[in-house]
C-alpha positions in Angstrom: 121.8 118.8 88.2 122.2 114.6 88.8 119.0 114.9 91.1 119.0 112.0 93.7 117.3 113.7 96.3 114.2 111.2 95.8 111.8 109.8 92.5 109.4 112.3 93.3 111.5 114.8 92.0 110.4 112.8 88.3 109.5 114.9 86.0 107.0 113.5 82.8 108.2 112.9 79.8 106.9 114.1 76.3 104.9 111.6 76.1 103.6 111.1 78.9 102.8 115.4 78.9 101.1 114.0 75.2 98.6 111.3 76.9 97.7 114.2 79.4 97.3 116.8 76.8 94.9 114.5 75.1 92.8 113.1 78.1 89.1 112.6 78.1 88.3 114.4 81.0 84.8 115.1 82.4 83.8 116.8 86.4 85.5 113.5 88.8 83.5 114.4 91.7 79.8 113.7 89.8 81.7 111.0 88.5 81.9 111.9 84.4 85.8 112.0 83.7 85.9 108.8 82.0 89.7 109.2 82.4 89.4 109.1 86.4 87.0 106.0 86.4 89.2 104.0 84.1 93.0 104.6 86.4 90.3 103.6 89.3 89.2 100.5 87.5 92.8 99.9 86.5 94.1 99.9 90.1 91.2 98.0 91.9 92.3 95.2 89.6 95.6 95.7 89.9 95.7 95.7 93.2 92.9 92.6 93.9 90.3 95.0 95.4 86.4 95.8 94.6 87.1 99.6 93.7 89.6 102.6 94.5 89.6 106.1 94.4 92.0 108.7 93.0 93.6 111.2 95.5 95.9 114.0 95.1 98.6 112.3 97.2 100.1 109.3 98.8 99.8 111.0 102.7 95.9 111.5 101.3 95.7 108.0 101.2 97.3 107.0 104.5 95.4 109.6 106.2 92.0 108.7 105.0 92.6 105.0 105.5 93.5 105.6 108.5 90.5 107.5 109.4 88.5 104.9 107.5 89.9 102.3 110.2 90.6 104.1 113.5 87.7 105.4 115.4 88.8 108.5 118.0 88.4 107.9 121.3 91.4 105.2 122.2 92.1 103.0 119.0 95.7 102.0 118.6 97.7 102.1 115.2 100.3 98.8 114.9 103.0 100.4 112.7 107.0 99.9 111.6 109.5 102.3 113.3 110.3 104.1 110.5 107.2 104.2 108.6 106.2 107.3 106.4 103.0 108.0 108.5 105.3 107.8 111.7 107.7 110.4 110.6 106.5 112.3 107.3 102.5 113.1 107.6 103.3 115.9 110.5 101.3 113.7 113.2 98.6 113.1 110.8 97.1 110.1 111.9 97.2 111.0 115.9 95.7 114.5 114.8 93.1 113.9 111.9 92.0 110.3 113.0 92.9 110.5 117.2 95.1 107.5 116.3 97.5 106.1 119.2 100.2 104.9 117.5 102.3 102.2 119.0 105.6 101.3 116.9 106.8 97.5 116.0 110.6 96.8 116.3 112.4 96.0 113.2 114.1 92.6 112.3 117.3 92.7 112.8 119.4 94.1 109.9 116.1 94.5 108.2 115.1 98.2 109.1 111.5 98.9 109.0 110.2 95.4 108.3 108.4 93.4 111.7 107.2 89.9 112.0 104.5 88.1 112.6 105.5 87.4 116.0 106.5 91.2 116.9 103.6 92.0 116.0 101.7 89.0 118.7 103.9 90.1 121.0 102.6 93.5 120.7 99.3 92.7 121.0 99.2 90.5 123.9 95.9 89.2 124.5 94.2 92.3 123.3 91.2 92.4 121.1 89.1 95.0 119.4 87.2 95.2 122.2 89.7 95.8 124.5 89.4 96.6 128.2 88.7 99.8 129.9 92.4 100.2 130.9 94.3 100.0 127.4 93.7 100.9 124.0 91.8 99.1 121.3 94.1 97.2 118.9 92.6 98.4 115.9 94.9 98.6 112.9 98.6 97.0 111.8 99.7 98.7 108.5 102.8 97.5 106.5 105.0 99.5 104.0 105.9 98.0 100.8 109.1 99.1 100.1 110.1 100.2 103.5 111.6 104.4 101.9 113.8 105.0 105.0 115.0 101.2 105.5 116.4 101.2 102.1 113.8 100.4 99.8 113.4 97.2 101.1 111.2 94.6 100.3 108.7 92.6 102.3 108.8 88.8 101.4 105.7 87.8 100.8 105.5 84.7 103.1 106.4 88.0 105.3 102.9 89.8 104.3 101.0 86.7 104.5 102.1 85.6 108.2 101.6 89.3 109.2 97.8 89.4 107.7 97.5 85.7 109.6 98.7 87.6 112.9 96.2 90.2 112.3 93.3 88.2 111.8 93.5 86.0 115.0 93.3 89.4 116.6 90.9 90.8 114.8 92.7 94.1 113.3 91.7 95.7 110.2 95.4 96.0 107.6 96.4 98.6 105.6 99.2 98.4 103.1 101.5 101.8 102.2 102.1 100.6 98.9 104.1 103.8 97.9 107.0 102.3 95.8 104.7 98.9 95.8 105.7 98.5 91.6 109.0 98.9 92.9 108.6 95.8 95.2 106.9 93.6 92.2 109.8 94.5 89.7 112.4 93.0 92.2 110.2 90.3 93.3 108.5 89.0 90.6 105.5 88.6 93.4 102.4 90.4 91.2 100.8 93.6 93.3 97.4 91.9 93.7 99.3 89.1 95.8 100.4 91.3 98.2 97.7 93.8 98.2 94.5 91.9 97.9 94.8 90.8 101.6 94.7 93.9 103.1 91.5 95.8 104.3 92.9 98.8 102.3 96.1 99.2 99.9 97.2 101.7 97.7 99.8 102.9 95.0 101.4 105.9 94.1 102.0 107.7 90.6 104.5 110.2 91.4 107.6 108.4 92.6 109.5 105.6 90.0 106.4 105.9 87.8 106.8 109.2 87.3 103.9 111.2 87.5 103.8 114.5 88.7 100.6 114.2 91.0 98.3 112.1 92.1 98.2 108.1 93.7 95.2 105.7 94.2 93.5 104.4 97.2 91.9 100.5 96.8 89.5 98.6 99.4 86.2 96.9 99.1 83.4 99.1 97.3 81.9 100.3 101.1 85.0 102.0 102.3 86.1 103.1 98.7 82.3 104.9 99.2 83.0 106.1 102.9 87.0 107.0 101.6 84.8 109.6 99.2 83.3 111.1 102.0 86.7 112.3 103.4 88.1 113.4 100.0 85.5 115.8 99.8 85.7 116.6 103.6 88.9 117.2 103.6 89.2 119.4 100.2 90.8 116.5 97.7 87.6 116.2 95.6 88.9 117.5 92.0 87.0 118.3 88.8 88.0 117.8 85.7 91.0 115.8 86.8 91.4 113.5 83.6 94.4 115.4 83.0 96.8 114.2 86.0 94.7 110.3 85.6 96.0 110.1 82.2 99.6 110.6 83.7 99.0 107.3 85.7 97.5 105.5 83.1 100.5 106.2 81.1 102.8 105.1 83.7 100.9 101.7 84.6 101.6 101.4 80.6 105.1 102.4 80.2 107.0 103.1 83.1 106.5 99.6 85.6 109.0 96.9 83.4 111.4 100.1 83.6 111.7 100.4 87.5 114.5 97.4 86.7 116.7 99.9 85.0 116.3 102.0 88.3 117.3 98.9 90.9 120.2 97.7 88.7 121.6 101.7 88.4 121.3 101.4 92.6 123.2 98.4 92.7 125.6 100.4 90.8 125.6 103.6 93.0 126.6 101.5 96.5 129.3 99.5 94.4 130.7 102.4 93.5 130.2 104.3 97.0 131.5 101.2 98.8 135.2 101.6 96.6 135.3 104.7 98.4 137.2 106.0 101.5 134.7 106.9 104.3 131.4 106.1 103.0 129.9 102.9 105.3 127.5 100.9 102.6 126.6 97.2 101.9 125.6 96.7 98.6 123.6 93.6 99.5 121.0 95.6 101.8 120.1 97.6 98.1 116.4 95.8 97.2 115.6 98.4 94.9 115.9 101.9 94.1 117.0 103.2 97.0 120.4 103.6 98.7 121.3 104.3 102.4 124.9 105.1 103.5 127.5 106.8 105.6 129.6 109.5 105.5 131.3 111.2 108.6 129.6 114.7 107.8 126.3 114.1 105.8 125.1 118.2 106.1 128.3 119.1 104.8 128.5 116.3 102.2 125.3 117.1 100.9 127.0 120.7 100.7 129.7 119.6 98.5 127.8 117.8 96.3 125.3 120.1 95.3 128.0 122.6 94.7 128.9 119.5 92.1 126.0 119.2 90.7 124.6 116.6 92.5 121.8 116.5 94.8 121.2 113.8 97.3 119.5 114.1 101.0 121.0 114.0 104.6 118.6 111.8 106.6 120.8 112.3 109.5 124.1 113.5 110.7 125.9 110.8 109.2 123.8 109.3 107.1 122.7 110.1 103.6 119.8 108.8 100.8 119.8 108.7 97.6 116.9 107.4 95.4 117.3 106.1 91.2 114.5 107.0 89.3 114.2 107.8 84.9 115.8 111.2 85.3 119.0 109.9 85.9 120.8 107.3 83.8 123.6 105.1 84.1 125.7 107.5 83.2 124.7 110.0 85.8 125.4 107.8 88.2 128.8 107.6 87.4 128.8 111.6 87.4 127.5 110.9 91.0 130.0 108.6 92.0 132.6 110.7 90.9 131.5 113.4 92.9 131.0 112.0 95.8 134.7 110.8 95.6 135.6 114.5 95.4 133.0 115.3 98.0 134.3 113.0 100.5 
């Protein structure tokens, strides 16, 4: 199987399974895995920030920075229309934190990314403190690489005027920083530029870095404190979790420079799908390692693909995603491409 369907379906590699087999490891919640604190330590720098914390998931670290920002009662959530806490957390942030969400138009022809002045616009004269009548702006997070846009990337004079926006209204910011390696590798921008302005930012271990579990949540050392209190409200506190850090200390180590083979085997994939017959693609909207297209019948495409050995994802009725990772190499793709012909 030529597995497209996303990079989380990664699975480690021998070494990698190596540096987990051989992991100091210690009980993480009374803080003696030595493994734990050192990926923590490696992020917060990373990432520009006092400290982090390491969660079982990427959702677990939207959902407790949200909760970490809104307060329930009327706070409002400034977020991209397509972003993963909008449509993938199961109403998470409305549910868990009371969260109103209100959503940011997109650029045009750059889905999922707002500006600066979108973002004013939305706001209005609001404040905090609000009024009695609407709700309190509160939080504006941004997505770095927007998944269901295409794995696009935020420019970084792009962050920077969105943070600017925030401040004159006095928002905390949160970055999604899922596929945030992703964004460095095809930028050359270095995380800690685009993270370090943001209230709270985080990275993820289990996508293009392939890790099986885990991701990292990064702020300053108060909410990193208050972050722990939800982790082990909310059932993520671990024990001797050494074992999975060592999987994201390996892939800080190994798998980052890589990501490059990814974006270039993406470019590949929409050349290739843009040769053929009834697939809509441009292959200039490809950032990274992501690819969005068009096919007139993507549940039965999807069909006759994985009858072909090929798996990719319908993310509509016409429109399909599929995501490079290091489980497929350049000569899967070709497989891919060759299928989809047939397919089509």
């Amino acid at each position: 199987m030529i597995n497209l369907y996303s990079d989380t379906q990664t699975r480690p590699t021998e070494a990698m399974r190596a540096a987990m087999a051989s992991a100091e490891v210690g009980d993480e919640q009374r803080r003696e895995d030595p493994t734990v604190i050192a990926l923590e330590e490696r992020v917060a720098e990373l990432l520009g920030q006092e400290a982090a914390v390491f969660l079982p998931s990427g959702t677990m670290c939207n959902a407790i920075s949200v909760r970490l920002h809104i307060r329930p009662g009327g706070d409002e959530m400034l977020i991209g229309e397509l972003a993963h806490p909008l449509i993938a957390e199961a109403g998470g942030p409305a549910a868990i934190s009371g969260a109103i969400l209100t959503v940011l138009e997109s650029e045009p022809g750059r889905t999922g990314i707002f500006s600066a002045e979108t973002l004013r616009a939305a706001l209005g004269g609001s404040s905090p403190g609000g009024d009695r009548y609407s709700p309190r702006a509160r939080l504006v997070s941004v997505e770095q690489t927007v998944n269901i846009g295409g794995g696009r990337v935020w420019p970084e004079a792009q962050v920077l005027a969105v943070l600017d926006a925030a401040a004159e209204h006095g928002l905390r910011t949160h970055l999604d920083g899922a596929r945030l390696m992703n964004a460095v590798i095809a930028s050359g921008v270095a995380a800690s530029v685009y993270a370090e302005g943001f209230d709270t930012a985080w990275i993820d271990f289990t996508k293009g870095l392939g890790a099986p579990v885990g991701a990292c949540l990064a702020g300053s050392a108060d909410l990193i404190s208050e972050a722990w209190r939800y982790k082990q409200m909310w059932g993520g506190a671990m024990r001797q979790a050494g074992v999975i850090a060592a999987a994201g200390l390996y892939a800080l180590d190994h798998h980052v420079e890589r990501l490059a083979d990814d974006h270039a085997n993406a470019r590949r994939l929409a050349e290739g799908l843009a040769a053929i017959d009834g697939v809509t693609i441009d292959p200039g909207d490809v950032d990274t390692n992501i690819v969005m297209f068009g096919v007139p019948d993507a549940a039965a495409f999807c069909a006759a693909l994985e009858a072909d050995d090929v798996r990719m994802g319908a993310v509509g009725p016409r429109q399909i995603r599929a995501v490079t990772h290091l489980d497929v190499d350049a000569d899967g793709i070709e497989l891919a491409l060759a299928a989809a012909a047939r397919a089509i």
